[in-house]
PyMOL CGO cylinders between C-alpha atoms (Angstrom):
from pymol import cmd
from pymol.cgo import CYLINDER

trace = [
    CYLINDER, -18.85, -0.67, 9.11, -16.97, -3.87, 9.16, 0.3, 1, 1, 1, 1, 1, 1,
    CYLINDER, -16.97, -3.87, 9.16, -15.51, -3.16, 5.56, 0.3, 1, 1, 1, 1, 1, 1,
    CYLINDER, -15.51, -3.16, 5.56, -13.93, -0.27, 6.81, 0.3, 1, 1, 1, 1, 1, 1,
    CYLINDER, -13.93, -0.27, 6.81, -12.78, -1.52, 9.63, 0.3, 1, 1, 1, 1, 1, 1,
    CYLINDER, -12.78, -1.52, 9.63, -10.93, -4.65, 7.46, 0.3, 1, 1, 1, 1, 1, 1,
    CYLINDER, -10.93, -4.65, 7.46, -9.98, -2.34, 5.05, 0.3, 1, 1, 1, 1, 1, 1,
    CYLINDER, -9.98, -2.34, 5.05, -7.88, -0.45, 8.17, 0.3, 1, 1, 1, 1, 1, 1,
    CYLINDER, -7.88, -0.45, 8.17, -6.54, -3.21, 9.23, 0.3, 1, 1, 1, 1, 1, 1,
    CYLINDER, -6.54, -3.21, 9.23, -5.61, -4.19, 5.91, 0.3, 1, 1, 1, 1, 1, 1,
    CYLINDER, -5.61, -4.19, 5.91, -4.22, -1.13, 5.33, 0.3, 1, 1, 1, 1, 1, 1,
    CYLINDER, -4.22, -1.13, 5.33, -1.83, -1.21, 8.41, 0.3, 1, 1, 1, 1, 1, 1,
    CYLINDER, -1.83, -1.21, 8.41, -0.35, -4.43, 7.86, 0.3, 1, 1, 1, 1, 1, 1,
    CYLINDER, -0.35, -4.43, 7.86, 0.15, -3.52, 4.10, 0.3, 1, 1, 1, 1, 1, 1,
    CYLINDER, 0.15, -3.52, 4.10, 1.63, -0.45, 5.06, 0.3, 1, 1, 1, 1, 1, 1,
    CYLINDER, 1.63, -0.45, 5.06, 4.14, -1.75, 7.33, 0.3, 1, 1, 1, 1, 1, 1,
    CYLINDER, 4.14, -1.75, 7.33, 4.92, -4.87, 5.63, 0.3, 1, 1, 1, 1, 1, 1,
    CYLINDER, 4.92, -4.87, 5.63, 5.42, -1.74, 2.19, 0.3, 1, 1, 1, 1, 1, 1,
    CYLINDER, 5.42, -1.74, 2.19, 7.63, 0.31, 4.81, 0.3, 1, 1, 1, 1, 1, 1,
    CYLINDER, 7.63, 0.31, 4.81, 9.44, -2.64, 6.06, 0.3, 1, 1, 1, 1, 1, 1,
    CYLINDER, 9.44, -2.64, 6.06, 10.25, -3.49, 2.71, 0.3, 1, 1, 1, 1, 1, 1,
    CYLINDER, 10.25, -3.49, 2.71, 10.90, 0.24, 1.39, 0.3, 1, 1, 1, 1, 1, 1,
    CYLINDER, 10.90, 0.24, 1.39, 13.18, 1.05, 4.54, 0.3, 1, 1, 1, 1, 1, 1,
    CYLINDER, 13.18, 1.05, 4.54, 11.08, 3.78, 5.41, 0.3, 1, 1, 1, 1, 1, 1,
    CYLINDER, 11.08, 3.78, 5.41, 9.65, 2.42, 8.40, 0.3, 1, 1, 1, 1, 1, 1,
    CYLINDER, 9.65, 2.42, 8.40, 11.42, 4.61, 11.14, 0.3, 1, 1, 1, 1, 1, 1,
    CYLINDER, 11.42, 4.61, 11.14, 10.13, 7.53, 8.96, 0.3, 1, 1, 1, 1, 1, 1,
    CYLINDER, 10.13, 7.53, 8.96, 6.71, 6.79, 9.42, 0.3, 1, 1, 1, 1, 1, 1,
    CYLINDER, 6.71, 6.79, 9.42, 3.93, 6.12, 11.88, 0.3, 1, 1, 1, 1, 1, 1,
    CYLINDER, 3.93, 6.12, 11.88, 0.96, 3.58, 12.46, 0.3, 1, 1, 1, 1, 1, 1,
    CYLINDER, 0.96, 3.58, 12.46, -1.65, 6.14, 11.00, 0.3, 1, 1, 1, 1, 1, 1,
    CYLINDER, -1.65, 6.14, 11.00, 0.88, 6.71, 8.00, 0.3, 1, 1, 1, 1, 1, 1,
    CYLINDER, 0.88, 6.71, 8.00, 1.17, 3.10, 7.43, 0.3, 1, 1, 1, 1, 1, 1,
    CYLINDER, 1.17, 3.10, 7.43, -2.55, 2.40, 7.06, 0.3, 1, 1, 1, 1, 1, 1,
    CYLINDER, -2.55, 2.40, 7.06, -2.95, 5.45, 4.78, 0.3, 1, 1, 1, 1, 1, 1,
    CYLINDER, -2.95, 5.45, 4.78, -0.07, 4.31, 2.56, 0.3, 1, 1, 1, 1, 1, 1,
    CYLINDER, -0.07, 4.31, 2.56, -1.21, 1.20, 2.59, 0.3, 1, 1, 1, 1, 1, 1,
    CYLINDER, -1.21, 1.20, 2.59, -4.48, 2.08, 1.72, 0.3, 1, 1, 1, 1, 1, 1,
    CYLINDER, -4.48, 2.08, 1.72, -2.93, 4.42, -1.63, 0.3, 1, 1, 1, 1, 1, 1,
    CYLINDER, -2.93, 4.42, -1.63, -1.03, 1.35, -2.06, 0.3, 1, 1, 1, 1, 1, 1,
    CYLINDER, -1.03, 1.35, -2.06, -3.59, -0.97, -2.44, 0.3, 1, 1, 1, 1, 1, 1,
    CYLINDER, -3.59, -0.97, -2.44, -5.27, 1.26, -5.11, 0.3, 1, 1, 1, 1, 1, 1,
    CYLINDER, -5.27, 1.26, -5.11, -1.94, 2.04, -7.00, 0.3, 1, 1, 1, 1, 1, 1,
    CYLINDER, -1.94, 2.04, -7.00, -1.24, -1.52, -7.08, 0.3, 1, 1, 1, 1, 1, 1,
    CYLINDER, -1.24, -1.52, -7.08, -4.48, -2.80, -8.07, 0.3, 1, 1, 1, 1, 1, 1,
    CYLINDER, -4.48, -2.80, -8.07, -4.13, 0.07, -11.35, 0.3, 1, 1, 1, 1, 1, 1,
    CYLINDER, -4.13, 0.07, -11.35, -0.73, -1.35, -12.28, 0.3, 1, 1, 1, 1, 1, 1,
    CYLINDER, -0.73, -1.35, -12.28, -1.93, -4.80, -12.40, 0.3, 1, 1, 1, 1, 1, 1,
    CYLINDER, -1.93, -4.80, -12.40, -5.31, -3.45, -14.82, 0.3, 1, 1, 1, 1, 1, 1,
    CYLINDER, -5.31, -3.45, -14.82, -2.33, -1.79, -16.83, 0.3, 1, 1, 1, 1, 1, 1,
    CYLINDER, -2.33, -1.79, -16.83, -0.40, -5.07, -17.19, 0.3, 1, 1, 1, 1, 1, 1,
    CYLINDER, -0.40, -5.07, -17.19, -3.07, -7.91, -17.50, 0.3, 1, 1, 1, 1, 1, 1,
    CYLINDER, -3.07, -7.91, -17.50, -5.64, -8.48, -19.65, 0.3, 1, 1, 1, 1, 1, 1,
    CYLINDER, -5.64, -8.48, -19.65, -8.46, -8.44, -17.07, 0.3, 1, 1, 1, 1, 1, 1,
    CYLINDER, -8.46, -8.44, -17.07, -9.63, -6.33, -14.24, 0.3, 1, 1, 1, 1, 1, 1,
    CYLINDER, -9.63, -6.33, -14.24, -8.32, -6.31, -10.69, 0.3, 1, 1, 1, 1, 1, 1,
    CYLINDER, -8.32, -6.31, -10.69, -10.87, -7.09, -8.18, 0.3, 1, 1, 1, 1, 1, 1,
    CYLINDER, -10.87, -7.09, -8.18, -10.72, -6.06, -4.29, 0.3, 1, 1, 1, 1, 1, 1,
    CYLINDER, -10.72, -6.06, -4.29, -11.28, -9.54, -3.03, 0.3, 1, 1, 1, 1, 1, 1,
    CYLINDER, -11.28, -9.54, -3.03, -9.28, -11.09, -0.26, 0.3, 1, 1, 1, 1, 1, 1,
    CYLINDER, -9.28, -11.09, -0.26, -6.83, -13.52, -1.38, 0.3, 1, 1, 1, 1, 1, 1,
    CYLINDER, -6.83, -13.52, -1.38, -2.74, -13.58, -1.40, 0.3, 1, 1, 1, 1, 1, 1,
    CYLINDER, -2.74, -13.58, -1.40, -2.18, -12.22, -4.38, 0.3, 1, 1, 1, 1, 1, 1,
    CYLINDER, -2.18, -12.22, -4.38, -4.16, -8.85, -3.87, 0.3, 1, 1, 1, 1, 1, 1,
    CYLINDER, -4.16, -8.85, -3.87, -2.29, -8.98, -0.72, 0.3, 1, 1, 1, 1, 1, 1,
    CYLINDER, -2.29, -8.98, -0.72, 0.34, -9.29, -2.68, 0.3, 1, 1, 1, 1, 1, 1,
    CYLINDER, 0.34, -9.29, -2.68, -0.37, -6.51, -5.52, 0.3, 1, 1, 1, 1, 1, 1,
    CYLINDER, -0.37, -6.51, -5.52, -1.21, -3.95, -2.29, 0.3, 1, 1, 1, 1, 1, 1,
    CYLINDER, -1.21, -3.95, -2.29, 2.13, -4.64, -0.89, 0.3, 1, 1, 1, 1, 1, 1,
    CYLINDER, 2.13, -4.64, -0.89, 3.70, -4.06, -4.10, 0.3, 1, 1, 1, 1, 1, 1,
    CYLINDER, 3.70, -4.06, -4.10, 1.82, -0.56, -4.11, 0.3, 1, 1, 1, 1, 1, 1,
    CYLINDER, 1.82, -0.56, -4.11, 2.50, 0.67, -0.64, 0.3, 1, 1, 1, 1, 1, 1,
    CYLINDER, 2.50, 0.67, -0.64, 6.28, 0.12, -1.59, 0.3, 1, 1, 1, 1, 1, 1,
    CYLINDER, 6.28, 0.12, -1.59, 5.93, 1.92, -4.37, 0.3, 1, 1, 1, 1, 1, 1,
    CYLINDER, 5.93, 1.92, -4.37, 3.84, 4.64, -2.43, 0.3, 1, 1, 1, 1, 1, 1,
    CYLINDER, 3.84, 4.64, -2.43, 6.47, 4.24, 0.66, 0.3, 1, 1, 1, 1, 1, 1,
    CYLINDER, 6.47, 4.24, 0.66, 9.23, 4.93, -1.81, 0.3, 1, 1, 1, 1, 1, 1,
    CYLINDER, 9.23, 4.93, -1.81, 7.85, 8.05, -3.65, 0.3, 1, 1, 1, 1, 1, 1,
    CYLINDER, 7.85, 8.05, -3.65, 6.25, 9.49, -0.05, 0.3, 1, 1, 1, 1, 1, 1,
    CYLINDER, 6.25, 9.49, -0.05, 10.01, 9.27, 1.22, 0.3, 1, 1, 1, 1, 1, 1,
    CYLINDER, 10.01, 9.27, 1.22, 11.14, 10.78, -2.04, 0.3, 1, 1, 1, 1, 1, 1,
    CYLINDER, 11.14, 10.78, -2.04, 9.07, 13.73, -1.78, 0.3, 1, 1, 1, 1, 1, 1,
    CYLINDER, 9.07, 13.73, -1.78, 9.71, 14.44, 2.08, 0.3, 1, 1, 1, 1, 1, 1,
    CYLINDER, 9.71, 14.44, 2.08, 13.16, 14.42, 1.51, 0.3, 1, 1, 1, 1, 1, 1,
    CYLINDER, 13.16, 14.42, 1.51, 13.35, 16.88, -1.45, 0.3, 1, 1, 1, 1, 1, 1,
    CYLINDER, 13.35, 16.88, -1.45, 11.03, 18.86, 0.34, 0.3, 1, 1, 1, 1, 1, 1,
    CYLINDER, 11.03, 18.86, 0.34, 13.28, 19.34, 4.16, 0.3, 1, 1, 1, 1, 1, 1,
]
cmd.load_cgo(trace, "trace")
């Protein structure tokens, strides 16, 4: 239960550190933010195993802080991207 509760939280700041970033922050809403940032974690964490030569692990530290942030503005930027060809 704790690890799900950390990975929220996680989530939320990643997201809205990734929206901050992305300039889609006005767009979007706490419970978008930790979902995004949740995506982004994952997306990130697959683009790093694409690019290095060993596997991304899910273990707190700054730079899979800073992978996941890389993520959610890459999943803040193609969410936006979408919405707006789709209104």
């Amino acid at each position: 239960m704790l690890a799900i509760i950390s990975w929220l939280i996680l989530g939320a700041l990643v997201g809205w550190i990734a929206s901050k970033i992305a300039g889609t922050d006005s767009q979007q809403g706490w419970i978008l933010n930790i979902v995004l940032g949740i995506v982004g974690a994952f997306v990130g964490g697959l683009i790093y195993e694409a690019f290095a030569d060993d596997d991304f692990s899910f273990e707190w530290s700054i730079g899979s802080i800073l992978i996941a942030i890389l993520g959610g503005v890459i999943v803040s930027w193609g969410f936006a991207y979408l919405t707006k060809r789709r209104a």
